[in-house]
N, C-alpha and C positions, 0 to 999 in steps of 0.2 A: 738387262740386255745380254749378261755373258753366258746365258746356255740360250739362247730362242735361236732359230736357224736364221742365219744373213747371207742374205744374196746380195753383191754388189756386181751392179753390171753398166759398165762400160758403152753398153750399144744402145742407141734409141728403137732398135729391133726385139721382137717379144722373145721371151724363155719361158719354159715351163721346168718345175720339177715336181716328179710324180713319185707319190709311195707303190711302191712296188707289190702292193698283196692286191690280188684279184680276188673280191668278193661277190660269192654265189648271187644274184639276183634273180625276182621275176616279177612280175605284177601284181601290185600291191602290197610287196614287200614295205616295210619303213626304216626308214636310217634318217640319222641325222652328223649334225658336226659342226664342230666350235672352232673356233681360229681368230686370234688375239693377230692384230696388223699394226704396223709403227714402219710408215715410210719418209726418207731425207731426202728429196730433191725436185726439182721442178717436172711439172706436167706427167707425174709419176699415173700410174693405176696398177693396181693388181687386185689378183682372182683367186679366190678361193673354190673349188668346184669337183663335180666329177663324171667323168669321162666315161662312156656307154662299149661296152661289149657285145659281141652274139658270141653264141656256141666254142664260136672255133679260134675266140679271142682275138678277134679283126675289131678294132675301133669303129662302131658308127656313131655316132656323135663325140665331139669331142671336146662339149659344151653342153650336157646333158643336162647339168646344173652346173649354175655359174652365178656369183655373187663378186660383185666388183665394189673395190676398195679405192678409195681416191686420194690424191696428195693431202695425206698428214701428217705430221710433225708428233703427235700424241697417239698413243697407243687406244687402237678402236675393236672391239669383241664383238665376230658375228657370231650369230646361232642359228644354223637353218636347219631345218626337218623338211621331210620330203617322203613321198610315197612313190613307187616305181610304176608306171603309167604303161610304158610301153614294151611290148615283149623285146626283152634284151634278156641277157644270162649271166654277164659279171658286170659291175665298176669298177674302178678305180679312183682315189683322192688324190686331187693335185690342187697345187698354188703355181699361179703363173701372173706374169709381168710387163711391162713395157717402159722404156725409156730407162736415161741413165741418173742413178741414184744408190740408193741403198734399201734396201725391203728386209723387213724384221716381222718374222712370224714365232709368236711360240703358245702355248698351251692349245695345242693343237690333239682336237679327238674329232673320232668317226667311230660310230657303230648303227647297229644294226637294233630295231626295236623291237 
């Protein structure tokens, strides 16, 4: 647990934190991405996902893909792949949350296939 990234949050209002690299996309592109989850507290969920760009790097979707992670106490590894469907221009990778607890994410990757 002492390098994975933790969020503890206080509010039963959602957060997100996003990595900051804008990656090139178009259709039919492929990416995929791994993300290890361990959450403590009641009526928890969090998301591992990524967030749709155009052009001019204006968010349209903001939910492009989304895999939800639900209250556990045991550390759970997704893996998702995904092909880029709709004309957009970059992504971005985020893990976001709801409710108060504690969210533990680590061996976390994203690339490009």
């Amino acid at each position: 647990d002492s390098r994975c990234l933790l969020i503890k949050s206080n509010s039963d209002k959602s957060w997100s934190y996003s990595y900051k690299k804008y990656f090139r996309a178009k259709k039919g592109d492929k990416f995929s991405f791994n993300v290890s989850v361990k959450l403590q507290g009641d009526k928890l969920s969090a998301y591992a996902g990524v967030i749709a760009f155009d052009e001019s790097k204006d968010a349209v979707s903001w939910t492009y893909i989304s895999e939800e992670f639900d209250t556990t106490e045991e550390w759970v590894t997704m893996e998702r792949a995904f092909i880029i469907s709709d004309e957009i221009s970059f992504i971005m990778f985020k893990v976001s949350g709801n409710g108060v607890g504690e969210y533990r994410f680590d061996d976390i990757s994203f690339s490009k296939k």
